[in-house]
C-alpha positions in Angstrom: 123.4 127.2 86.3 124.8 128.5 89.4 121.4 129.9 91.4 124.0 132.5 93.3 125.6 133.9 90.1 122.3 134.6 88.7 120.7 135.6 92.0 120.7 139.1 91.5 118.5 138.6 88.4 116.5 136.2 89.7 115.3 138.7 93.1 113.8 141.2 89.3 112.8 138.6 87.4 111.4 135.3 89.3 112.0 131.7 89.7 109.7 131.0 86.1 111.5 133.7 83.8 114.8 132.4 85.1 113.5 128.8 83.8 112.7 130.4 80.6 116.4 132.4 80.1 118.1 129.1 80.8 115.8 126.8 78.3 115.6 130.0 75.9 117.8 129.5 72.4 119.4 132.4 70.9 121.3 132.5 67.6 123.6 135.6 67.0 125.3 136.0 64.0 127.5 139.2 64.0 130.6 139.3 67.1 131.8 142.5 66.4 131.1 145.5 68.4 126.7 144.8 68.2 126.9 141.4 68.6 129.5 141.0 71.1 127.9 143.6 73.9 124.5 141.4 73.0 126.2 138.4 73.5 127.3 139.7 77.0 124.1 140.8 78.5 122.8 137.4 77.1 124.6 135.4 79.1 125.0 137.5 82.1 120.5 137.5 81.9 121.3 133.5 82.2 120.6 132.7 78.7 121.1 129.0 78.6 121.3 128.0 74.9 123.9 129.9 72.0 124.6 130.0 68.4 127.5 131.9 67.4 128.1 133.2 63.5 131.2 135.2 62.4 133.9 134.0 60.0 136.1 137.1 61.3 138.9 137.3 63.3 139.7 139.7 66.0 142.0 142.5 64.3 143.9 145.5 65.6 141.0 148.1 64.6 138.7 146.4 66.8 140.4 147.6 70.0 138.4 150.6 69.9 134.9 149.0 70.2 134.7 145.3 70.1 134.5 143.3 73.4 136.5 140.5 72.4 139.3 142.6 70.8 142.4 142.0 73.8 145.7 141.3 73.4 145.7 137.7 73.8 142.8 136.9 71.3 144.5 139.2 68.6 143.9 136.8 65.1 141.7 134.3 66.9 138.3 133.6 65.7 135.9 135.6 67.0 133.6 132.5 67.2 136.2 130.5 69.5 136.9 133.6 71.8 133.1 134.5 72.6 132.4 130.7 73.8 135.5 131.0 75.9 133.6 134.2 76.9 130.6 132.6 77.7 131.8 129.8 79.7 133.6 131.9 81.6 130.3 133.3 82.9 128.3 130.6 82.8 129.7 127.3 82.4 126.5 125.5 81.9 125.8 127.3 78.7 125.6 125.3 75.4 127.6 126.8 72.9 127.6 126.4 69.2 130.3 128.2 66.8 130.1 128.6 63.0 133.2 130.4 61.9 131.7 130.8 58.8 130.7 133.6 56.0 126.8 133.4 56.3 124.8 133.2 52.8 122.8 131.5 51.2 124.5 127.8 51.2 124.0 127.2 54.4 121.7 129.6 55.8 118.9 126.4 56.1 121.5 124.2 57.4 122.8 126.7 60.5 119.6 129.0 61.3 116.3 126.8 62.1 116.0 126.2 65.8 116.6 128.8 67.7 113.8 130.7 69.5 115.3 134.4 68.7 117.7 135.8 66.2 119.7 138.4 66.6 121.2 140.1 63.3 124.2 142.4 64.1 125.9 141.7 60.4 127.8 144.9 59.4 127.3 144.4 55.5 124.2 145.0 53.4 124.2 142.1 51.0 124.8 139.6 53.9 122.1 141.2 56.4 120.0 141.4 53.9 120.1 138.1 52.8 119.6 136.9 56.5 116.4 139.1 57.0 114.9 138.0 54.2 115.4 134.5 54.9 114.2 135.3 58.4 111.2 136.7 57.5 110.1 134.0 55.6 110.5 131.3 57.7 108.3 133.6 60.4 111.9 134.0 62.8 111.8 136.2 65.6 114.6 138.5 64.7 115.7 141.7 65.8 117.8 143.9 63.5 120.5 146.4 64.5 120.8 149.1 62.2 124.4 151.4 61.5 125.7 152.7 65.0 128.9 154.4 62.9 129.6 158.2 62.5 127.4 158.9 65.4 127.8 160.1 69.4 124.4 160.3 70.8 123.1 157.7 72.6 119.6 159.3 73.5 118.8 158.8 69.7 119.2 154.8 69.6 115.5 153.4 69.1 113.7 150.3 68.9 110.6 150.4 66.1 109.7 148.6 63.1 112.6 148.9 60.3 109.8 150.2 57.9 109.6 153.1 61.1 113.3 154.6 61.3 114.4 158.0 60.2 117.6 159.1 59.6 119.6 156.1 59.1 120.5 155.2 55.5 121.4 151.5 56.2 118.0 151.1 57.5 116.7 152.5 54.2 118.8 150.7 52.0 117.9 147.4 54.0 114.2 148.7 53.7 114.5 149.1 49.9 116.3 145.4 49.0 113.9 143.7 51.1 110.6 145.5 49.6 112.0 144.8 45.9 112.2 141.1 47.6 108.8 141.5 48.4 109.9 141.2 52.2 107.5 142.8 55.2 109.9 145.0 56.9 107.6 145.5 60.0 110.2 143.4 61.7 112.1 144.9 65.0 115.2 146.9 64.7 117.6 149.2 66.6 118.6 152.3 64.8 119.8 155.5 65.5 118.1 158.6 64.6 120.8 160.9 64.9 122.2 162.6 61.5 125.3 160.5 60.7 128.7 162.8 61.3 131.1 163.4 57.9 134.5 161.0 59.3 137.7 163.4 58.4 139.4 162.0 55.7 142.5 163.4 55.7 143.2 161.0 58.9 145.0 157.8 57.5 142.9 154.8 58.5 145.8 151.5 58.8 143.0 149.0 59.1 144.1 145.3 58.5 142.5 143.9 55.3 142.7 140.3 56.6 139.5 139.2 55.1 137.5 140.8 52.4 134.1 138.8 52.1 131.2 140.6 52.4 133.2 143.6 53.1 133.7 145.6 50.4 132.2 148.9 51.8 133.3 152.4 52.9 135.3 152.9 56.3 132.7 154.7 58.9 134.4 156.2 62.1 133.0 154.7 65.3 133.0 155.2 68.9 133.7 152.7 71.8 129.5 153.1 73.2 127.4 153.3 70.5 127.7 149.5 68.9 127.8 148.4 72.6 124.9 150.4 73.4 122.8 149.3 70.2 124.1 145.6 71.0 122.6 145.8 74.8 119.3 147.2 73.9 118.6 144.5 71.1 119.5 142.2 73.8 117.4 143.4 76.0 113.9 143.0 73.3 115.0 139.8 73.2 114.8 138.9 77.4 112.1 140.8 77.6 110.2 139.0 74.7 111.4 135.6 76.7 110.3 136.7 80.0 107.3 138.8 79.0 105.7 135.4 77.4 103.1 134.0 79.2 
């Protein structure tokens, strides 16, 4: 790793904690707009090892909040886009890609070790299924919550998902897992601000390009919040790295 690209980071955070970014493994499954801003201040920290998870590719109605989502990777998987991403930054960064739907037929073959998880999946049978399976193999993961229909970013939190108020994909999560008998004293980032009513008398031409694991209502979304909610589960997980003695 170049020692004058990360040398801004290295005058906050030491010679050690830079050791530990670059030796640290981090699997992220979710590239849209969470897991693409976490991705980014990832490997800008100096973040040395990566697992990417998304079967999507990058559409049209992404432009509005997704860091990947350009004109040139239009219908590329996200997967092959972030590592080109990545490389770009740091070229010394190991890079794996699974453009694949997450569940539970391969969830034991593509999860085990990594040193910290980062779930920014979008859809509740499919997050769930990856906490649960986290959980109870003792991962360290950090869970980002619903960032749509919302405009304040002074209400985004980091507390235990059986701590959040306000957000009902936190309590539906809450409620699958507990029937699981799950411990949902795990970290998330949620938002505690009363999710707005999107107007829908506005037509919404979304491309349907792929339907797994998406069948779900449309929320309306603005270009800071995921990004936000992305960067500040990034951030648990460098500090958690760092912070380690």
């Amino acid at each position: 790793m170049s020692e004058v690209r990360f040398s801004r980071t290295a005058l906050l955070l030491g010679p050690s904690s830079m050791e530990k970014l670059k030796n640290a493994r981090v699997a992220i499954i979710g590239l849209g707009g969470v897991g693409s801003y976490a991705v980014e201040a990832l490997v800008r920290a100096g973040i040395g090892h990566f697992t990417l998870i998304d079967f999507d590719v990058v559409g049209e109605s992404n432009f509005n909040r997704q860091l990947l989502a350009l004109n040139h990777t239009l219908g590329k998987p996200k997967t092959v886009v972030m590592k080109q991403h990545i490389e770009d930054i740091n070229p010394d960064a190991e890079v794996k890609t699974y453009p694949v739907f997450l569940d539970s037929t391969n969830r034991e073959k593509l999860l085990p070790g990594q040193d910290f998880y980062l779930d920014a999946i979008d859809s509740l049978g499919p997050k769930c299924g990856l906490l649960e399976f986290a959980v109870k193999n003792n991962f360290k993961i950090i869970s980002v919550m619903g960032s749509g229909n919302r405009l304040d970013p002074e209400q985004i939190h980091i507390s235990p998902l059986n701590q959040t108020v306000n957000c009902p994909l936190a309590r539906r999560v809450r409620k699958y897992l507990r029937s699981w008998g799950v411990d949902c004293n795990f970290p998330c980032v949620y938002s505690s601000e009363l999710p707005r009513q999107i107007l829908k008398d506005i037509p919404s031409p979304d491309e349907d390009l792929l339907h797994r694991g998406r069948i779900r209502g449309k929320v309306g979304t603005i270009s800071y919040m995921p990004a936000i909610m992305g960067m500040m589960a990034a951030s648990w997980i460098i500090r958690q790295i760092v912070e380690k003695e």
